[in-house]
MDTraj code that builds the backbone (N, CA, C; nanometers):
import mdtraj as md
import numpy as np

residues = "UNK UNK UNK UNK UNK UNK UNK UNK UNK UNK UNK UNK UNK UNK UNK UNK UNK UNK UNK UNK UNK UNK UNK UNK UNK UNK UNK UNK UNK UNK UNK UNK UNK UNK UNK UNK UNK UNK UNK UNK UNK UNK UNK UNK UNK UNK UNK UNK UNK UNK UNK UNK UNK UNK UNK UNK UNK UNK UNK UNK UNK UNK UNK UNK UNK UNK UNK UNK UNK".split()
xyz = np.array([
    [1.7799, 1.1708, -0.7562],
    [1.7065, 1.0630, -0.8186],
    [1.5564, 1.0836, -0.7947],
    [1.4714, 1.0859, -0.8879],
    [1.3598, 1.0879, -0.8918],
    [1.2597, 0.9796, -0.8488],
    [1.1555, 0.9797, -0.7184],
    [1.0644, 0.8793, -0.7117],
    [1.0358, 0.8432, -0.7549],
    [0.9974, 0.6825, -0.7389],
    [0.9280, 0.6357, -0.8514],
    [0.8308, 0.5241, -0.7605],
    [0.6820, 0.5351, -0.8641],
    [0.5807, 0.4715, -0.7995],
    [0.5882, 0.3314, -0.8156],
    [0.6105, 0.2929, -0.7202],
    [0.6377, 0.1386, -0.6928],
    [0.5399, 0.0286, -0.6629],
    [0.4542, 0.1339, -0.5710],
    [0.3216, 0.0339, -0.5031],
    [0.1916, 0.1212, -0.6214],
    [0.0893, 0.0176, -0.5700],
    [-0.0854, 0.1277, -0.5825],
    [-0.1398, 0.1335, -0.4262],
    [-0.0489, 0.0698, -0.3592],
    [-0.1526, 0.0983, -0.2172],
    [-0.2602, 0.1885, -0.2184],
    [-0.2504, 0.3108, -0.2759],
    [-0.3361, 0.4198, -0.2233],
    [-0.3939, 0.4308, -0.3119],
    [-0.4106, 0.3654, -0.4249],
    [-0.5372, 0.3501, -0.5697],
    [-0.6025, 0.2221, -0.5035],
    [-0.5961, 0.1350, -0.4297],
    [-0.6773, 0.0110, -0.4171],
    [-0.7425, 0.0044, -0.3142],
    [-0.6821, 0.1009, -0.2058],
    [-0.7387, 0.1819, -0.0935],
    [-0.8793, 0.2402, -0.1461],
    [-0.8187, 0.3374, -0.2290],
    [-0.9506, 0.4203, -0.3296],
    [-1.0686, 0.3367, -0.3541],
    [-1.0114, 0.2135, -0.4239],
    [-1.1296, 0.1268, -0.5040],
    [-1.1609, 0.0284, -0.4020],
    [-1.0818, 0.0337, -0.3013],
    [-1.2054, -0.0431, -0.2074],
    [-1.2295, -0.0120, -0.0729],
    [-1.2254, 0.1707, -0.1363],
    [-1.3238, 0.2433, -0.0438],
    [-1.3410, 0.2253, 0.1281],
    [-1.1342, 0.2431, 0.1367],
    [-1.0910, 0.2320, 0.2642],
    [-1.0438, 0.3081, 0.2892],
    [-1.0049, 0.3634, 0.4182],
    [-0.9094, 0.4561, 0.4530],
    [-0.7663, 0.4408, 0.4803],
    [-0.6897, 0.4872, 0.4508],
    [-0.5519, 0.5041, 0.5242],
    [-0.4888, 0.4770, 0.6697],
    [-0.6280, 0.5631, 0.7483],
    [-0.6129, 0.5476, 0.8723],
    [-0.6680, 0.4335, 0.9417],
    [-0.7850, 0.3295, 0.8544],
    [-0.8196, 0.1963, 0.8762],
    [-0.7426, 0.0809, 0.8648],
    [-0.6136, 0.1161, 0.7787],
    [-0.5460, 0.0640, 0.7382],
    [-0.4257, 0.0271, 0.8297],
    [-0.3941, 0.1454, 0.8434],
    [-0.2717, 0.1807, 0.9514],
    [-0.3099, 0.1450, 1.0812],
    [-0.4596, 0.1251, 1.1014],
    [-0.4995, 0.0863, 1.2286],
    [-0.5055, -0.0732, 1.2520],
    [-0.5225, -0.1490, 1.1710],
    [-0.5272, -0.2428, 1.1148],
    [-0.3716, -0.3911, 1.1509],
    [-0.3061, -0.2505, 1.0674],
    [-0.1489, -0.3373, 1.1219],
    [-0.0674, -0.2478, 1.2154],
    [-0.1015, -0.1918, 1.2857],
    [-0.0376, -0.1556, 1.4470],
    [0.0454, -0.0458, 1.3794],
    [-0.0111, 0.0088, 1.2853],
    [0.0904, 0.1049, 1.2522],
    [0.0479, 0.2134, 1.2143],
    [0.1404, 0.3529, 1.2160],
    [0.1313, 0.5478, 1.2149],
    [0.0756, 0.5272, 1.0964],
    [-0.0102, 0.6368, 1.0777],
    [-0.0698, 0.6864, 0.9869],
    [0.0202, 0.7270, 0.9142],
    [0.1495, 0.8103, 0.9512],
    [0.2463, 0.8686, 0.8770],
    [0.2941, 0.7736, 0.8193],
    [0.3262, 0.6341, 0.8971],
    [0.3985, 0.5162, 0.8143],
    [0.3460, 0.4911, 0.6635],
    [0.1858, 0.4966, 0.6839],
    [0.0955, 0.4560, 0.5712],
    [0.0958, 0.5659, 0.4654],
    [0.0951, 0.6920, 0.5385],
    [0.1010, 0.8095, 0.3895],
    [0.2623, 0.7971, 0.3417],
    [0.3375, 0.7431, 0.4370],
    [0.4335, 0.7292, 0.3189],
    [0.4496, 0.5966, 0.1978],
    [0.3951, 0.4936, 0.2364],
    [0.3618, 0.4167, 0.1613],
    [0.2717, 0.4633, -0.0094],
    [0.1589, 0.5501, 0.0384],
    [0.0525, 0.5534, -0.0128],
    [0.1230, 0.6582, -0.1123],
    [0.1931, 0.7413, -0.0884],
    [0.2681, 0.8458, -0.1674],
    [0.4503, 0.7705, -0.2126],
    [0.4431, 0.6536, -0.2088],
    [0.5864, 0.5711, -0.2236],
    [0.7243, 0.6824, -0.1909],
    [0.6748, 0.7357, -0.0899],
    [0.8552, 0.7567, -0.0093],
    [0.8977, 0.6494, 0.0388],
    [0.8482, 0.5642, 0.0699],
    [0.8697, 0.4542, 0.1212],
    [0.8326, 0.3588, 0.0953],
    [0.8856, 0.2073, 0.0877],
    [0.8020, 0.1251, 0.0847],
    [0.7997, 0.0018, 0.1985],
    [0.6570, -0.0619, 0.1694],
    [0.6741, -0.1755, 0.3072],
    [0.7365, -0.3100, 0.2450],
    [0.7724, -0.3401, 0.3469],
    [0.8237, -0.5023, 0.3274],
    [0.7383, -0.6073, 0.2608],
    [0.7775, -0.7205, 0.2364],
    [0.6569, -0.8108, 0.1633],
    [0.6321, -0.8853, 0.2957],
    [0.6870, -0.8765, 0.3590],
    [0.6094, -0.9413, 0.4883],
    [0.4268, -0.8487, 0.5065],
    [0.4622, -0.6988, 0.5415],
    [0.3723, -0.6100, 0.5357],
    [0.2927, -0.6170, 0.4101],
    [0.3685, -0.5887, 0.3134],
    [0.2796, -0.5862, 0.2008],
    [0.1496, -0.7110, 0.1694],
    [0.2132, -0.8326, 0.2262],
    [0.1132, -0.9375, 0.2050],
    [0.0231, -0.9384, 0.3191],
    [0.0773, -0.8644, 0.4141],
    [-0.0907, -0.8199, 0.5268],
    [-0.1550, -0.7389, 0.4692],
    [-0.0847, -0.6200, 0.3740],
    [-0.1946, -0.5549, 0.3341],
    [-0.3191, -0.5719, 0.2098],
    [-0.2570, -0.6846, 0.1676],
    [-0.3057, -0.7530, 0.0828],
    [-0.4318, -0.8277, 0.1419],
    [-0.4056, -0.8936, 0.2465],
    [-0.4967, -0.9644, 0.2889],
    [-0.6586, -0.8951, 0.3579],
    [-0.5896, -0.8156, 0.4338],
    [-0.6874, -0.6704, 0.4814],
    [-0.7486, -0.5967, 0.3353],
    [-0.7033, -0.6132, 0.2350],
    [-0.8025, -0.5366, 0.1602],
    [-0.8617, -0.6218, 0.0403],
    [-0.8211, -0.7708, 0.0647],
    [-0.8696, -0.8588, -0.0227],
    [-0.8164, -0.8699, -0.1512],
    [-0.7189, -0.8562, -0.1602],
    [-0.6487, -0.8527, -0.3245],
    [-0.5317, -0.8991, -0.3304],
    [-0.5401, -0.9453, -0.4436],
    [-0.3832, -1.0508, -0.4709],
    [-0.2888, -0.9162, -0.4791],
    [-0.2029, -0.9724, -0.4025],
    [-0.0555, -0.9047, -0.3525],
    [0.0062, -0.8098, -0.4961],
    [-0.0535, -0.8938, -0.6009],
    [0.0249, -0.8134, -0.7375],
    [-0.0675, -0.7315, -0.7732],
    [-0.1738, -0.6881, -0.7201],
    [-0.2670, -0.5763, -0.7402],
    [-0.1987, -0.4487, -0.6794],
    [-0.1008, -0.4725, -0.5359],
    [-0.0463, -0.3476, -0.4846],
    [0.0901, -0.3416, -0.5486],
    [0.1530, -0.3622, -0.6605],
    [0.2492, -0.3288, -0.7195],
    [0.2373, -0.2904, -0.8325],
    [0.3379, -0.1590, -0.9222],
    [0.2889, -0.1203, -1.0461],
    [0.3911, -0.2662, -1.0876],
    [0.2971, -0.2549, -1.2873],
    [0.3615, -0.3737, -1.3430],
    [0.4841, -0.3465, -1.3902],
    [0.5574, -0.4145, -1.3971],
    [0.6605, -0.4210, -1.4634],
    [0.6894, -0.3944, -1.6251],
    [0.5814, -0.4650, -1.6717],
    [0.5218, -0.5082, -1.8159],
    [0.5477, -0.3769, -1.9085],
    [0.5728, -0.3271, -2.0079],
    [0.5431, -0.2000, -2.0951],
    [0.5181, -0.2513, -2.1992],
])
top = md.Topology()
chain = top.add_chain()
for i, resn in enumerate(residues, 1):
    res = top.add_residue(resn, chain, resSeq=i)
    for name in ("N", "CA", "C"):
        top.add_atom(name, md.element.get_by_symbol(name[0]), res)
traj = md.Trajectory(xyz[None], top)
């Protein structure tokens, strides 16, 4: 089964010109945790996800692709 991009974590990271490792430092967590996020091998919980939301200032539906086509 083929990945599929689930989050933008690591495009909103981009646009607001943060790091990965600020990130991961941020919520007590591996850098590795975060590149897998940022590359969707993985994804975080919405518990997590809405910290990371908050740490980078953006509504929670900014770190998810849309659904919409």
């Amino acid at each position: 089964m083929a990945k599929q991009n689930l989050n933008r974590i690591k495009a909103v990271l981009a646009e607001k010109n943060t790091s990965s490792k600020d990130l991961a430092s941020h919520l007590g967590k591996t850098e590795s945790t975060v590149s897998r996020w940022c590359t969707n091998e993985v994804q975080p919980s919405i518990e997590t996800l809405f910290e990371i939301s908050k740490f980078l200032k953006v509504d929670i539906r900014e770190l998810l692709v849309s659904t919409e086509f």
